[in-house]
N, C-alpha and C positions, 0 to 999 in steps of 0.2 A: 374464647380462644380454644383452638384446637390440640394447642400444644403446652406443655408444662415448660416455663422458660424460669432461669436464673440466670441472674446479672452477679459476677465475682467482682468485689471491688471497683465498682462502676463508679463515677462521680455525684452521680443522686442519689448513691444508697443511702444516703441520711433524711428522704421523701420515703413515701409509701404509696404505692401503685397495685394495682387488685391483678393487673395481670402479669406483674413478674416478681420472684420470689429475690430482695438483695440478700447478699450474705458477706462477708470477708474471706477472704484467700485462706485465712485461719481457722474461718469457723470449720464445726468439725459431720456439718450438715453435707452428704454425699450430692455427688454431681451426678449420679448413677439414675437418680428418682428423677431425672428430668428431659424431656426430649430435646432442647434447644439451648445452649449455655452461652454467656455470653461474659468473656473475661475482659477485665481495661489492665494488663500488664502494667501501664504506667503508675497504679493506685495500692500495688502489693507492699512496695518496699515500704510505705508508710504507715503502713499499719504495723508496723515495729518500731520497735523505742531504740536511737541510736547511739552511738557515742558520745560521750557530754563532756565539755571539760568542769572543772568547779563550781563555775559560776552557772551554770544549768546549759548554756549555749554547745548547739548543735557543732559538735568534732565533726571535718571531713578528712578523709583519706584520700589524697596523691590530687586531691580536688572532687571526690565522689564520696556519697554517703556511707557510712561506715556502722553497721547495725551493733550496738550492745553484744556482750557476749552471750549474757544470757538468750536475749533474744534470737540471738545468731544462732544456736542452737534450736529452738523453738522453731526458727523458720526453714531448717535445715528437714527438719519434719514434716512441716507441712509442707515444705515442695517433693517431698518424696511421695509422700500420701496423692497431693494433687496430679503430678505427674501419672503415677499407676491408673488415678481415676480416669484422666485425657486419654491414655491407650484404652482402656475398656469401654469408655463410653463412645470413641471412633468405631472399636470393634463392636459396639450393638448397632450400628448404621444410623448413630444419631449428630448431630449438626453441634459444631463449636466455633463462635465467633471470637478473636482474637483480637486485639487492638494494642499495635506497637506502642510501648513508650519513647518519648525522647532519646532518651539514654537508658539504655538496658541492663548497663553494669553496674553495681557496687560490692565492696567489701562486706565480706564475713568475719567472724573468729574462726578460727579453725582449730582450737583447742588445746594448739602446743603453745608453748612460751620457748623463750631465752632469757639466759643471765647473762649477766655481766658485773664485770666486779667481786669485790669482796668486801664481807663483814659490811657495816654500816653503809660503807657507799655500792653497795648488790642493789645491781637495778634487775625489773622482770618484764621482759617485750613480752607483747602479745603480737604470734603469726597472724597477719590475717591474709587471704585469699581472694583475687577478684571473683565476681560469680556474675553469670549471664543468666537472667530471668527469660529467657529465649529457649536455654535449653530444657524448658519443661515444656516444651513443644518436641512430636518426636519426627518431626522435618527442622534440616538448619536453612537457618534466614542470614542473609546480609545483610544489615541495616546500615542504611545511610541516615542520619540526622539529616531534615529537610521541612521549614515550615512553607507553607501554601495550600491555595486554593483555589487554583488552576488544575484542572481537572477535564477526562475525558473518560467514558467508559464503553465498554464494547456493548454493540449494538446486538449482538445474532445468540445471547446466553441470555435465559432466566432469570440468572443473577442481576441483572442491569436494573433491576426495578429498585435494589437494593440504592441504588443514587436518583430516585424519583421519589422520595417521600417527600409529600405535602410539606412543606414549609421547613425542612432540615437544612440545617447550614454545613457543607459540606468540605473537609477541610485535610491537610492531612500533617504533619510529622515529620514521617520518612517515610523512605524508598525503599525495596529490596530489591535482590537478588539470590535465585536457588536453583540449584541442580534438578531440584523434585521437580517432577510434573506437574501440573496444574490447567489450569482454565484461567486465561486473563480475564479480570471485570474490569478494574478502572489502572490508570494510566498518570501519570503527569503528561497537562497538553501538549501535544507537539514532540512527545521524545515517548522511549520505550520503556522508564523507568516505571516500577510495580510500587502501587498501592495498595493491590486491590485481588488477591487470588485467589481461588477455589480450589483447593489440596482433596481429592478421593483417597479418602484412609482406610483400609479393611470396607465396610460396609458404611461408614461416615462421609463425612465431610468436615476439614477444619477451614474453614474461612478468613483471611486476613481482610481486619476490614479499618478503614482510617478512625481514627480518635474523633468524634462529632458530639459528644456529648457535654460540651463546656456553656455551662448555665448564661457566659456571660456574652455570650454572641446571642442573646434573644433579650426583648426586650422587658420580658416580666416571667413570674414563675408557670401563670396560664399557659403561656403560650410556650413556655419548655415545656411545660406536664401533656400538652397537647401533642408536639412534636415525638415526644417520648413514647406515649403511644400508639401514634403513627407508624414509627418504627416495628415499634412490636407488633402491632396486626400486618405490615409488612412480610416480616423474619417470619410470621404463623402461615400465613397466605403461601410463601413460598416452598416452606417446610412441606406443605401438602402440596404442590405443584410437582417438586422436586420426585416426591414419593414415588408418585405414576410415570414419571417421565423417564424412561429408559436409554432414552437418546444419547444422554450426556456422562454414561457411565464408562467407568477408566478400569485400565487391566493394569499393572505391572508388566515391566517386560518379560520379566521367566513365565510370564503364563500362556506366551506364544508357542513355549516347547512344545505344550500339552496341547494335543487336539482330540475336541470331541466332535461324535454324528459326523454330519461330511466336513467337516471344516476342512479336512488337508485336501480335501477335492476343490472346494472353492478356494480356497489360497492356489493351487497349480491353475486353475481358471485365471484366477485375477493373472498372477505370473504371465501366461500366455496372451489375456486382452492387453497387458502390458507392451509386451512385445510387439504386439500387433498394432498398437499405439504408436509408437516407435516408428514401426514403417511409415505408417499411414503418414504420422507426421513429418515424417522423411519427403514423403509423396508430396503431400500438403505442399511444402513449402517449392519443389521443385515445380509443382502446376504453379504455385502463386509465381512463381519468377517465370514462366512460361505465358501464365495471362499478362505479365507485365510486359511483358517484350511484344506482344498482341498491343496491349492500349496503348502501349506508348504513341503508335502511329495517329491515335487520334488526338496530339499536337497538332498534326494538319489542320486541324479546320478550329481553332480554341484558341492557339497559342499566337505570340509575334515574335517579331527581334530574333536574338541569337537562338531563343531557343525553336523556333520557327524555322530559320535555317540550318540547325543543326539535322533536324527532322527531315526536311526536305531533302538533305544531302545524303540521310540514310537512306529514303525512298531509292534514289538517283542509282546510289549504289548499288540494293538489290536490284535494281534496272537493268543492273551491267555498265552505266554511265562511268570514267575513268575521272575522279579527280585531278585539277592540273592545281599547281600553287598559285595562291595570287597575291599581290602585293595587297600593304597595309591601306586601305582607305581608297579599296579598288572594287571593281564587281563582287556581286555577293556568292559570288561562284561561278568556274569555268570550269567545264568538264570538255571530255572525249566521249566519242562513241562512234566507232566504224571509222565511216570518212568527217563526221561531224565533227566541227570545233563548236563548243556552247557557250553564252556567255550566258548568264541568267540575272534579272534583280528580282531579289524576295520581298513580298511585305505584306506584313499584318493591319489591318485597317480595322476600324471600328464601321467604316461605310463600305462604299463602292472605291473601286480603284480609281483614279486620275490621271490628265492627261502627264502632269509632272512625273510619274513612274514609267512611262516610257520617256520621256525625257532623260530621266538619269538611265534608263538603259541602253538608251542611241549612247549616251557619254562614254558610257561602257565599251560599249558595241567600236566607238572611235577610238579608244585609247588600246582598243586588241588590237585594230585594222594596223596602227601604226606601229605596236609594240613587231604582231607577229608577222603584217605582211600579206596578212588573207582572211577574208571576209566571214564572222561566225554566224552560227545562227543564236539569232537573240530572242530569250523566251522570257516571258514578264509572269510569274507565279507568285497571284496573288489570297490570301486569304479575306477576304471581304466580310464584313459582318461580322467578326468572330465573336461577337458577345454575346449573339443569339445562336436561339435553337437553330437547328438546321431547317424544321417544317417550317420557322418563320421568318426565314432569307426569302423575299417574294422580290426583291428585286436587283434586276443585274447587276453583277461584280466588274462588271466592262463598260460602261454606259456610252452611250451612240457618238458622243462628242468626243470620245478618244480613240475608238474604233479606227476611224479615218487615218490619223498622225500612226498609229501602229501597224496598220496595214500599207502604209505607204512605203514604211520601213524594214517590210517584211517579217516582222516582230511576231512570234507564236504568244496569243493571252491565253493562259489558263489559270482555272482556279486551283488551289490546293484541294478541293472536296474532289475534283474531274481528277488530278493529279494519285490523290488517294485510291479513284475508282480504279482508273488506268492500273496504276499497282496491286490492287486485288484480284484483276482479271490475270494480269499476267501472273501471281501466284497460283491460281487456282489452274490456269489453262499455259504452263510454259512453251507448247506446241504453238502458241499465237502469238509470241514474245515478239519475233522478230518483226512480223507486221504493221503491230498494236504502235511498235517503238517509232517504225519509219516513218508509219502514216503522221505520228504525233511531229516527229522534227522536221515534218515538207509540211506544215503548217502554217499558213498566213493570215494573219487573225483570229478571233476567235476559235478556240477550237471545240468541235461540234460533239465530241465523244460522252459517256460518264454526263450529261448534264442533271439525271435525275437520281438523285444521289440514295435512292429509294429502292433503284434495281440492284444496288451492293453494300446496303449497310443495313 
């Protein structure tokens, strides 16, 4: 072992192990002579002799353990002594593991009395005081009483090896919560509550780590003594990790006042990539809605159904095409343009179109004649194939057996891809708009434009 370790009140201190020194919370051997300390809080208050009534049975108070008087003083001592030693051995940059108890509080004496009464019937209370075995830690914790072993630990810290020891049964107590800063290690699964935190104190580290040392979650003493030093070559491994690793080192905030070498130069740097961040991602987002109103159009040739004709009706539009209203369970759109009345039916196919889509367009086509009175032009915009790539549409969207019934009817067939083209020409070249449009609505049959969908996309 690299490092000089002691265990305070741990639960094996009554074993002997070659590479950690046990002592009691009592003893009066310094924590100063060690690089790596390692307290079980839960194991202090019994190493004090408590309240007794006559018959030898343990006295509690309010329902908590309640320490002798004598003792109570004794321990009043040694948590002063110990405490002093936790701030000096943080401020030498050396490592302290902590391990919540259950319940953290009980009574003290605190050395005053009261009376009551007079002459023979003068009774004498003894004060006593709750006391937090917490506060010999010089960060406050909130402890929640919580058993489990359910558990998660963060991934992207050094500390995480600390829950990958060989064969350790891992478990925990409670929860906290603190103001102090820290580095998260482990977690209750599925929620945010703290196990498991890495405190930077002066030049240390005090460590909260869960209670895992109970002899009786293993199945023989082997294989605790095993595990137990698992741990410890562990906690040494990382000691010396930790050393060299500069990465994970914490300031206090008032040490942001002070700036040394260029640092106020680079903080005004960062400040302005900030800024500039800012924009950018201003920009960002207004190109990203810029490219979308761009892809969108490529619903033409992918999509069917509503959203199919929602698209098509956009195209129409930038066209200059005038929407008219149509009734419920009627053409899939009627527009204007010029002297043009349009009747259209839209559709998505997984194949080739059919003779049945001009069919329900003629339907169309008759129910304007009669509504309006005057004969529109009927245009069948179909998307064919839409499942496939576009290089592997190899065959017509119009096939020869329908040809015939549409052109008899004067019916304009185009696809949504030719439809697509037509629309990017006339954006690119608006000087051509009026032409590109006419020729397309004096169309009778197939229309010959955009068939190679390679010269505009």
């Amino acid at each position: 072992m690299k490092n000089k370790i002691v265990g305070v009140s741990l639960k094996f201190s009554h074993m002997n192990f070659k590479n950690i020194d046990l002592i009691p919370f009592s003893s009066y051997n310094s924590l100063l002579d060690y690089d790596i300390v390692i307290i079980d809080l839960a194991g202090i208050s019994s190493e004090y002799d408590c309240d007794k009534d006559y018959n030898g049975r343990e006295r509690l108070y309010s329902g908590k353990r309640r320490l002798s008087n004598d003792d109570s003083f004794k321990f009043l001592s040694d948590f002063k002594r110990r405490r002093e030693e936790i701030k000096d051995l943080l401020a030498l940059g050396k490592t302290l593991y902590i391990m919540p108890p259950v319940e953290s509080n009980f009574y003290i004496y605190s050395g005053k009395n009261e009376y009551s009464g007079t002459g023979k019937n003068r009774q004498k209370t003894h004060i006593v005081f709750e006391f937090d075995i917490l506060d010999v830690l010089p960060i406050k914790l909130n402890m929640t009483t919580g058993l489990g072993s359910n558990l998660a630990c963060s991934t992207d810290s050094p500390y995480r090896i600390l829950f990958e020891v060989k064969g350790m049964k891992y478990y925990y107590n409670a929860y906290f919560s603190t103001e102090d800063n820290g580095i998260p290690v482990a977690y209750i699964a599925n929620t945010e509550k703290n196990i498991s935190k890495v405190f930077p104190i002066n030049d240390g580290r005090l460590i909260i780590f869960p209670s895992i040392f109970d002899e009786e979650y293993y199945s023989s003493e082997k294989e605790y003594r095993k595990v137990v030093n698992n741990f410890l070559h562990t906690i040494d491994d990382l000691e010396e990790e930790i050393k060299v690793n500069l990465e994970d080192y914490f300031l206090p905030e008032w040490a942001d006042k002070y700036n040394i070498l260029t640092e106020k130069n680079e903080k005004e740097k960062i400040e302005e990539l900030n800024k500039t961040i800012e924009k950018l991602e201003i920009e960002k987002e207004k190109t990203k809605d810029r490219l979308s109103s761009i892809q969108k159009y490529k619903l033409a040739f992918t999509t069917s159904g509503k959203e199919l004709e929602k698209i098509i009706y956009e195209i129409f539009s930038e066209l200059g095409f005038r929407a008219m209203p149509i009734e419920h369970n009627r053409a899939d759109g009627i527009f204007e343009y010029d002297v043009f009345k349009i009747v259209t039916e839209i559709k998505g196919v997984n194949g080739s179109s059919a003779e049945k889509h001009g069919a329900q367009l003629e339907k169309w086509v008759s129910e304007f004649v009669e509504k309006e009175g005057t004969i529109p032009k009927a245009i069948l915009i179909v998307n064919g194939f839409r499942k496939k790539d576009l290089s592997a549409r190899n065959e017509a969207v119009f096939p020869n057996q329908m040809i015939d019934y549409s052109t008899k009817r004067e019916h304009c067939l185009i696809s949504t891809v030719q439809l697509l083209g037509m629309f990017i020409d006339v954006k690119n070249n608006p000087s051509k708009k009026e032409a590109i449009v006419t020729k397309f609505l004096k169309t009778v049959g197939v229309y010959s434009e955009y068939m190679d969908f390679k010269e505009f996309l």
